[in-house]
N, C-alpha and C positions, 0 to 999 in steps of 0.2 A: 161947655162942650167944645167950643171954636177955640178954648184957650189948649186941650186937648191935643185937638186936630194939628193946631199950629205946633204944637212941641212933638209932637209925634213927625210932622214935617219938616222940623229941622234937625230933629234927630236921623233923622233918612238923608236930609242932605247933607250933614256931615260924614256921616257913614261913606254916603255914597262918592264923597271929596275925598276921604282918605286913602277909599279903593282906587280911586284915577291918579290920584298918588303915586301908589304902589306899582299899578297899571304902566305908569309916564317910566317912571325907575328903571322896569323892566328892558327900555328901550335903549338903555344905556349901559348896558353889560360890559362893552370895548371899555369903558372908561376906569370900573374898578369890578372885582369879584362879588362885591356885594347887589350892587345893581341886577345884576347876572341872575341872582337868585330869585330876585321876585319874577324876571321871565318865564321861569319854570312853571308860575301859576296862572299863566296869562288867561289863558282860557276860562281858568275857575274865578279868576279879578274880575273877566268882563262880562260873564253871566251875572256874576253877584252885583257889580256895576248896574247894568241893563236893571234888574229886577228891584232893585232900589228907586231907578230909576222913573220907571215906568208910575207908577201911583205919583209921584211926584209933578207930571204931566196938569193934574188938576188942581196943582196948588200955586202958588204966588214964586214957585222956585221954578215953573214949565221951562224959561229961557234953556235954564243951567240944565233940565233935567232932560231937556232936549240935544243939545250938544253933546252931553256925558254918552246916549245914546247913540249919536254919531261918532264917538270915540272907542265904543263897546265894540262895533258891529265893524270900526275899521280895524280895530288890536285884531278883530276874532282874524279875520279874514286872511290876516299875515301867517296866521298859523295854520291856511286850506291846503298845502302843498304836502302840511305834514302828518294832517290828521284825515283821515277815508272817512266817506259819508259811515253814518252809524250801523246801517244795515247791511253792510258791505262784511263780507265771512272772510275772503282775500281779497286783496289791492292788488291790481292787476297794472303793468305799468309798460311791457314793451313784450310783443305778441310773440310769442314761443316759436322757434325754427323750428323747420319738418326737416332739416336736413343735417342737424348737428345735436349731439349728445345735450340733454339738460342734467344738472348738478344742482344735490342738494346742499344745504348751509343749513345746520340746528344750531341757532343762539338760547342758550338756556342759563340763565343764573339760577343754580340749584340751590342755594340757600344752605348756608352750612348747617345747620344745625334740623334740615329737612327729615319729618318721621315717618314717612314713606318713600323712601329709598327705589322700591321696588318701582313704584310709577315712571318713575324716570329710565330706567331700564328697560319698563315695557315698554313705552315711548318710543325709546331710540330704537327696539329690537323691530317695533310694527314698522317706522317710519324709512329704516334703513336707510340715514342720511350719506353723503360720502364724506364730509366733513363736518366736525361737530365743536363748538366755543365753548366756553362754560366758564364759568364765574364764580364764587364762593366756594373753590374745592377743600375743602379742610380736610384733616385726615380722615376724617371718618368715610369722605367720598374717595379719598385715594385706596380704599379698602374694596366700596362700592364698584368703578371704576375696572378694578380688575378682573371682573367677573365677564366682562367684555371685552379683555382682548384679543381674545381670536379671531373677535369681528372687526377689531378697532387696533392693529398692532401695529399701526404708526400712531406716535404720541409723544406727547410731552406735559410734565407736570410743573407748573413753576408755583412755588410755595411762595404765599407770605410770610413777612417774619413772624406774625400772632398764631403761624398756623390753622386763620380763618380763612381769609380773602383772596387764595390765591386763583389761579387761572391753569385752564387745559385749555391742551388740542388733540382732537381724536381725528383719526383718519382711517378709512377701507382703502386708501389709494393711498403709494409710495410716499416718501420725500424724495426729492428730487437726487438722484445720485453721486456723491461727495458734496453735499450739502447739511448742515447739520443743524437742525434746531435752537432757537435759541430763550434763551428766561431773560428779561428786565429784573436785576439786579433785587427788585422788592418786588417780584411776583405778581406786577399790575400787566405785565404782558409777554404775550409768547408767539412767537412768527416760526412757520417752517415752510420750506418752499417743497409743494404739493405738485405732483404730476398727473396731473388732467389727460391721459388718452394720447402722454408725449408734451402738453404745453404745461410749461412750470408757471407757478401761480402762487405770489407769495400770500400766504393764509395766516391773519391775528387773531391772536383772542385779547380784548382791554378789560379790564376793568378800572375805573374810574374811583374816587372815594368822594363823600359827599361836596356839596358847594360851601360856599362862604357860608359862615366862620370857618369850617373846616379845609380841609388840604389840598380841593379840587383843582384850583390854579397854578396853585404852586408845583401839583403833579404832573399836568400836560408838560409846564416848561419841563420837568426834570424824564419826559418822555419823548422829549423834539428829537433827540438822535435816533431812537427806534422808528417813531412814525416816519421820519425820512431816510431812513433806511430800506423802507420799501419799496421792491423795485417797478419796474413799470406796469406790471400787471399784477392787481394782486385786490383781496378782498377781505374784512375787517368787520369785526363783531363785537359786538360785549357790552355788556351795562355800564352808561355812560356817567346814570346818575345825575342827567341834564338830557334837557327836550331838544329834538332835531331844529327849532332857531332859536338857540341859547345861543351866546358868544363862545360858550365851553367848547358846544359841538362845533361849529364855524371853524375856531382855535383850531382844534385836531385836524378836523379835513385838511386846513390850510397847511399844517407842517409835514401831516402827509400825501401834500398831492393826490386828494382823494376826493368823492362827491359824495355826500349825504343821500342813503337812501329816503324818498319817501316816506314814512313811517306807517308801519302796520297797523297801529293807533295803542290806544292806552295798555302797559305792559305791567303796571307795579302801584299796590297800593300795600297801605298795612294788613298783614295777615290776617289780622281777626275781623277785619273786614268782607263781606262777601264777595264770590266773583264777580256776580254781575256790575256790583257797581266799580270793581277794576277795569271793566272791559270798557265802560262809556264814561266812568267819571276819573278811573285813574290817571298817572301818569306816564308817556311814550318816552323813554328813558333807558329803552333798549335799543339801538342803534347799528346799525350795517353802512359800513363803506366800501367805497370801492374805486377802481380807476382802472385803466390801458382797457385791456378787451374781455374785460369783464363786461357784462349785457346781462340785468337782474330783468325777472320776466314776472314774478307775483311773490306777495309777502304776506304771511296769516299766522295769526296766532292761533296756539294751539289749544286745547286742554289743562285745567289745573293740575300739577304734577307734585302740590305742597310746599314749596315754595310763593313768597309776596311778587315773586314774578310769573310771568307768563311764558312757554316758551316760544320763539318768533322762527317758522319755518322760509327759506326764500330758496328761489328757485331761479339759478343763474346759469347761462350759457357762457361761451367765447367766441368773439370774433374771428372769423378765420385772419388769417395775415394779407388777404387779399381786401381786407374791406375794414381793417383799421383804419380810425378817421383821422385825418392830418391833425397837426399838434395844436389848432384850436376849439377842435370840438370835445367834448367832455361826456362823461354820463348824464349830467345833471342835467344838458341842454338837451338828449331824449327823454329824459324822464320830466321833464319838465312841460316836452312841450306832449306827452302822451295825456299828462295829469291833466292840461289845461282842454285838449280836445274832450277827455270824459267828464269834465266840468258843467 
């Protein structure tokens, strides 16, 4: 029986060594794309970690299995800025003006090949966002799609080349006057510059393709000209396909002078999966940026619409020009420091 217990013991602590492993890797993303990828499961490493862990307290491994514990609980915590307590419906992040218009922002990867079309349509029609990102539009959605544009007749479609993965932007409010829309070459992004009430606000939709092995790295760089091509005030959406502290996401804000919203928490799991366990165990891979006098106020996911994603509602103001912050303060340092007071 003790010869049992001991291999069952070591069989946990190796388990448990290979996940701190993966866990450590994670932290090194800057260094290569592959690194990068294990980030994306940090949370699901250091639960699995921790729980490995924990029984191992009463065996001859406690040292290690104590440490591994201290390592779980310090990974988890790098990722409290981006993930909302559980029970939390909306992320509330910088208190809504009484005196200036709020605007809405619908980030939705519809998933091409989506068999309820109509949810998404209801969605947008009850929700009546002012601008809208979307992700996976394939033809069958560029069909869907038109059924709204009386509501939605500022737009742009930018196709991918497979005819899957391309990207929208919908809008109830203008573009901006002699300005015109534009597509990223392979349909991972579209910017149009939106008129807010008079203030122009340049508006993306991304889409990202998966991490290492695949073409994720490779794509930001071949995306550096778009993301810094926007201009000082402007706001950015779309499935990132990488967690708000992944090197991926960092990469992009930093080429486009942008801050990392928050994250609304978990947005995408496999479809045959149920929702509940997307909402607490998937992954937050849906992503909102922004910068100049953009002021984001709360961030919620919505209802399943049949797509592996979730749609993420967020609700942003603008700063008047009178209370722009000089050129060192940023969104991230309000949102940062509102996160850490409701902590």
């Amino acid at each position: 029986m003790a010869r049992v217990r001991n291999m069952m013991a070591s069989m946990a602590f190796l388990a448990m060594l290979g996940l701190s492993v993966a866990l450590v890797a994670g932290f090194f993303g800057t260094l290569h794309p592959a690194f990068d990828s294990f980030s994306h499961f940090r949370v699901h490493l250091a639960v699995l970690m921790a729980l490995f862990a924990l029984p191992l307290l009463a065996t001859s491994f406690r040292l290690q299995a104590a440490a591994a514990l201290v390592f779980a609980v310090a990974a988890f915590t790098t990722t409290s800025n981006a993930l909302p307590r559980l029970w939390q419906v909306q992320a509330a992040y910088v208190g809504k003006p009484v005196d200036q218009p709020i605007y809405r922002l619908l980030q939705m990867n519809l998933r091409y090949d989506n068999p309820t079309p109509k949810k998404v349509l209801s969605l947008i029609g009850r929700i009546n966002p002012d601008v809208i990102t979307l992700d996976e539009v394939s033809e069958m959605w560029t069909t869907e799609l038109g059924y709204i544009t009386s509501a939605y007749p500022y737009r742009i479609l930018c196709p991918y080349p497979n005819g899957v993965f391309g990207v929208a932007l919908l809008s109830r409010r203008p573009f901006v006057a002699g300005t015109e829309p534009i597509c990223e070459r392979r349909g991972a992004m579209a910017i149009a510059k939106v008129d807010f009430g008079g203030s122009a606000v340049d508006v993306a939709a991304i889409h990202l393709s998966w991490p290492w092995p695949r073409e994720q790295s490779w794509q930001i760089g071949e995306l550096s000209q778009q993301l810094s091509s926007l201009g000082e005030t402007a706001i950015m959406a779309g499935d990132c396909n990488a967690v708000p502290w992944s090197a991926a996401v960092r990469r992009v804000a930093a080429l486009g002078g942008l801050t990392v919203m928050p994250s609304a928490g978990p947005s995408w799991i496999l479809l045959r999966l149920p929702d509940f366990l997307r909402r607490y165990a998937g992954l937050p891979i849906d992503q909102v940026f922004s910068k100049g006098a953009v002021v984001i106020h709360s961030a919620s996911r919505l209802e399943d619409t049949g797509s592996d994603h979730l749609p993420i509602m967020v609700e942003f103001s603008l700063r008047p020009d009178d209370k722009k912050p000089d050129e060192h303060e940023t969104a991230l340092a309000l949102l940062r420091q509102v996160v850490k007071t409701r902590s």
